[in-house]
N, C-alpha and C positions, 0 to 999 in steps of 0.2 A: 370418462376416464377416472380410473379410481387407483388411490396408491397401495399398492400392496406390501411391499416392501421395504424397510431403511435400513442401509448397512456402511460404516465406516472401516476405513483402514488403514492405519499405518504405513507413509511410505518415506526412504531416504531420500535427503540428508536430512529432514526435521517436520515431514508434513501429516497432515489426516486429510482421505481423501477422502469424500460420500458418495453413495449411489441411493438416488430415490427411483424402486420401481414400480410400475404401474402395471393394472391387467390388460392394456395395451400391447404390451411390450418394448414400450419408451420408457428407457429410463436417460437421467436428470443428473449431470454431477456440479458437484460443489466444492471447498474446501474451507471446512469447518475449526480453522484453526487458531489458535494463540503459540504464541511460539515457547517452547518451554512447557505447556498445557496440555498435548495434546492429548494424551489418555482423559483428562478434565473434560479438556471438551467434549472426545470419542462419549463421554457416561450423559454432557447434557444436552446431545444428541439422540441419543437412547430414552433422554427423560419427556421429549419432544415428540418422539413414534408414538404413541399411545393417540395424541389428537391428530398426527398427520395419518394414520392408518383408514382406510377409508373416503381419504377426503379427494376432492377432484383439482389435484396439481393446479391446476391454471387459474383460480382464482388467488392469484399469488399477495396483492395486500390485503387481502384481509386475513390471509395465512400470517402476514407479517401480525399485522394489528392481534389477532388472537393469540399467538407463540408469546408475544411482548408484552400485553396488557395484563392477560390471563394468569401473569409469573406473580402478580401482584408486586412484589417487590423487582423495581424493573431495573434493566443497565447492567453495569459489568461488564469486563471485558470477557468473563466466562459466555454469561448470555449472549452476547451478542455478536461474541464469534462462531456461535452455535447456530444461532437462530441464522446470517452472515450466510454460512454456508446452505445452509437450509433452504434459502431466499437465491443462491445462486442456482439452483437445483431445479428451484419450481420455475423460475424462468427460461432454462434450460427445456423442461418438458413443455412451457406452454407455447415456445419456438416452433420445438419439432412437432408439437403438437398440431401445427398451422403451414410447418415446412418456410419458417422466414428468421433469418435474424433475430436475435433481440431487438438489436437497434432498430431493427421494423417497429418491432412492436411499441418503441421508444419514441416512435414519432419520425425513423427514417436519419439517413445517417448525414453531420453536419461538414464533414469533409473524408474525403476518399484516404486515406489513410493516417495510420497513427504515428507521430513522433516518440520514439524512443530515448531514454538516457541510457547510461550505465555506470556503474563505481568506476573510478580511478584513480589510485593513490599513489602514482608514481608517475615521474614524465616519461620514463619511458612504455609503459603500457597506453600512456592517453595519445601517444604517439603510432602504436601501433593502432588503435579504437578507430583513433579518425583515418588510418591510410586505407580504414576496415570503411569508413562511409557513418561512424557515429558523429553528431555537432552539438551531441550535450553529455554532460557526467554529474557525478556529484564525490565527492571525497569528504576526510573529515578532517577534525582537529589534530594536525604534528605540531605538537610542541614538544615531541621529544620525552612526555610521563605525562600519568595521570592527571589533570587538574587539579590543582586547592580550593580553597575558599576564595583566597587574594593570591595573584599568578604575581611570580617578575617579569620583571621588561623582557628578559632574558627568552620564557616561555611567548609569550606575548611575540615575538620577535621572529621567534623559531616557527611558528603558527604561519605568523604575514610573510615567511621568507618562502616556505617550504609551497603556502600555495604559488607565489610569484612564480617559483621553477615550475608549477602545473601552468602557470597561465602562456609565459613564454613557450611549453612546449605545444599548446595547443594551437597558440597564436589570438588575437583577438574578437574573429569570427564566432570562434567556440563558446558555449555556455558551461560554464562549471559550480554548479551548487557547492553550497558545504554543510556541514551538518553536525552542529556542535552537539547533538544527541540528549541536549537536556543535561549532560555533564557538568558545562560550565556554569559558572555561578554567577548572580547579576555583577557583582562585582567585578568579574574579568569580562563579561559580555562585552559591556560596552565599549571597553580598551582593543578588546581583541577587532572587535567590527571596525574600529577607528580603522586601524591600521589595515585590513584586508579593500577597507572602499577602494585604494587606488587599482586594483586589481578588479575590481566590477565582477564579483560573484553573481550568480544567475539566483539565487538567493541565500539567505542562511536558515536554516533549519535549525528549530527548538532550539532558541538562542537562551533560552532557560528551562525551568521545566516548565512542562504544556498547561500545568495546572495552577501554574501562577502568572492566571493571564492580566492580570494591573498591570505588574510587573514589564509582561511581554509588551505589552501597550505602551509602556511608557520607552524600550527598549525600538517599539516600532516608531517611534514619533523623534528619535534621534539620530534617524541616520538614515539616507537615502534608498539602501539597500533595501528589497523585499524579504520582509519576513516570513516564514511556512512554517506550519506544522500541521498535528493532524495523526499523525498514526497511532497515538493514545489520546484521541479525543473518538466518543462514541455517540453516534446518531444526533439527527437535527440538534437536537438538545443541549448537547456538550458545543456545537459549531456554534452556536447562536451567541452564548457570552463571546465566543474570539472576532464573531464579525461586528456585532454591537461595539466594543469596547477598541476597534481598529483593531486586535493585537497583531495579526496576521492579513496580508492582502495574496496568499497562496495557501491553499487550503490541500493538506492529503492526507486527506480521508484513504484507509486500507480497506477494503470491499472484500477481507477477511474479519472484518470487527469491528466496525462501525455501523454494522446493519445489512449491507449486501447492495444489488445493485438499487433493489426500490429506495435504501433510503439514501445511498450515495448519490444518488440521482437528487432530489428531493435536497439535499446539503448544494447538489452545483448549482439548483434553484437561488437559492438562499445567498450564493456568491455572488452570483450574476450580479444579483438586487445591489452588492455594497462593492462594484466592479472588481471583485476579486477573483484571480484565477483556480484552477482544480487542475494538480498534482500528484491523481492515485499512489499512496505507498503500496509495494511490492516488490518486497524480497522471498516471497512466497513462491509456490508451483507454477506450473503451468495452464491447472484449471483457477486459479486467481489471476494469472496473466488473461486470459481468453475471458473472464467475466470483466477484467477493466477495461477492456478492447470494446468490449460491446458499450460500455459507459461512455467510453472518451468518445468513441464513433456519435453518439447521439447529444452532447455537450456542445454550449458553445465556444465555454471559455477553458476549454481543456488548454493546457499547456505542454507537458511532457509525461513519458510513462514509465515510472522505475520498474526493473524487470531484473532477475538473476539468471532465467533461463527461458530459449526458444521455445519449449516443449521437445528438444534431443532425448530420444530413450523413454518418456514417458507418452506421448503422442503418436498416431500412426501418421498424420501429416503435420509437421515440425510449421510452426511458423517462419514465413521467411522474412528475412532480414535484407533491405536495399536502401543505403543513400540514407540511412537514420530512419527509415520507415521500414513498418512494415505493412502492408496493404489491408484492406477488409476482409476481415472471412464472408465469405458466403455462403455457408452451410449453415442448416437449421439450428435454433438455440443458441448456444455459446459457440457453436462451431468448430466441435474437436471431439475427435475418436479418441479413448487411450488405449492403449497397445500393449496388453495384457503381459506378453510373450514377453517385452522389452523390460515390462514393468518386474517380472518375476522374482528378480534377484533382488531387488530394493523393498522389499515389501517387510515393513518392521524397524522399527530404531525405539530409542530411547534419548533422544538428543537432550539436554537439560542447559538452560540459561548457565551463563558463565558465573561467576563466583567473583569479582574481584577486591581486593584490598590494595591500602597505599602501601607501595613499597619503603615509606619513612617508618609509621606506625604502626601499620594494621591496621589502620579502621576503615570499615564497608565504604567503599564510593562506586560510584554508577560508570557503568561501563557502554 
């Protein structure tokens, strides 16, 4: 089997989708994306066809090892949300290639279906979620504005009060992440977490930013709560300082930018080893959903799987949703048709990262 073709293409509300095809007639999809990037990426995508043109899809790492190695200057979240989808694509083709799962190919699958989460920021939707059959979420920081540097009690307050009303409405059974998004700063970190423990978040996410992992380390060794990050940390490499150093004992890795499924796999190795769990991010499509399905399926210390959509409108068979799971595909590769016809009208955006500033001053903070 030889590749013949690679083509990307813009789809609503913010994605890039790939097709790798073969002289076959299997082809491979992927999603090669950075949020905010996507034409970036769409171009080093393009800068990648020149060595995939020719070559026989199913020897997929060492597609990995030459795309990564061969850049010389390696990493990025350009690269390697490029190379991400790329990697989701050829194990797509070496599936159908053979007519089995990925997680076949992964060593076969460690439990019969995947737990799902979803966002919820209000008690009355976590209220509608679970009467739906969901028993995990994640929300983020109400305190009511932006972040500062140093919060009052006031903010601090408003944060522990607003999840309380999430927790009460969900009741105690339920898991509810949070996600203070790398916003807040070490200085409000630790006050804020004080106050959210009696409420037993299911963890907090980037309790500072991900790159100041001492920091996170010393933030994880002060308070019983599980710490996670992961969506801006990139392939083994970048995971290795956060498990070395404790900072994190939930790792989510996004299997749009971290490498794909070869090297997310290869990261829940690396967790195992320091009894940490794997928490794929995804707020991506529907082909990022169905590459982390095949991941979670072959893991063993998979936890939960963030998701924004079933595959509705993009897929010819929608993933289904029961009881917080949803079950295994069984179709070859990643296991998903997409559905041309449905896809027609979304094809193309320009969606671009938000912009924001302090409503005090104006000056740039992280949103």
């Amino acid at each position: 089997m030889k590749i013949t073709k690679v083509e990307t293409f813009l789809v609503k509300p913010r994605w890039l989708f790939l097709k790798i095809h073969t002289d076959e007639g299997l082809v491979g999809l992927g999603e090669p994306i950075l949020e905010g990037r996507a034409k970036t990426c769409a171009q080093a995508v393009g800068e990648l066809t020149p060595y995939l043109i020719g070559k026989d899809p199913r020897r997929v790492v060492h597609h990995w090892q030459a795309m990564y190695r061969h850049a010389f200057y390696r990493g990025g979240p350009i690269m390697t949300s490029a190379l991400s989808g790329v990697d989701q694509a050829l194990w797509d083709l070496a599936g159908k290639s053979l007519g089995v799962p990925v997680y076949q190919l992964l060593g076969g699958p460690t439990r019969d279906r995947i737990r799902l989460y979803k966002g919820g920021g209000d008690p009355e939707t976590i209220k509608e979620w679970v009467a739906k059959g969901f028993t995990a979420f994640k929300t983020g920081v109400a305190g009511g504005r932006p972040a500062r540097l140093i919060e009052s009690k006031g903010f601090v307050d408003r944060a522990a009060d607003r999840f309380a009303e999430l927790r009460e409405a969900a009741g105690p059974d339920v898991d509810i992440g949070i996600d203070f998004h790398g916003a807040i700063s070490p200085q409000t970190a630790k006050l804020l977490i004080r106050a959210l423990e009696p409420y037993q978040p299911m963890f907090v996410e980037e309790p500072c930013q991900c790159q100041n992992v001492d920091v996170m380390a010393e933030i994880a060794r002060g308070t019983h709560l599980p710490i996670a990050t992961g969506e801006r940390i990139f392939t083994k490499w970048g995971f290795r300082e956060i498990l070395e150093k404790g900072a994190a004992s939930i790792l989510q890795p996004d299997l749009c930018h971290a490498g794909g499924i070869s090297e997310v796999r290869t990261i829940a190795g690396m967790a195992e080893a320091y009894y940490a769990g794997i928490a794929p991010h995804n707020p991506l499509g529907p082909i990022s959903l169905a590459a982390c399905i095949q991941l979670d399926a072959s893991i063993p210390n998979f936890l939960a799987q963030e998701h924004t959509t079933l595959g509705e409108g993009y897929l010819k068979n929608p993933f289904v949703f029961k009881d917080g799971f949803v079950e295994l595909p069984t179709g070859p590769g990643l296991g998903i048709e997409l559905d041309e016809d449905a896809m027609a009208d979304k094809i193309d955006h320009d969606w671009q990262n938000a912009q924001t500033y302090d409503p005090d001053d104006g000056s740039v903070i992280d949103w």
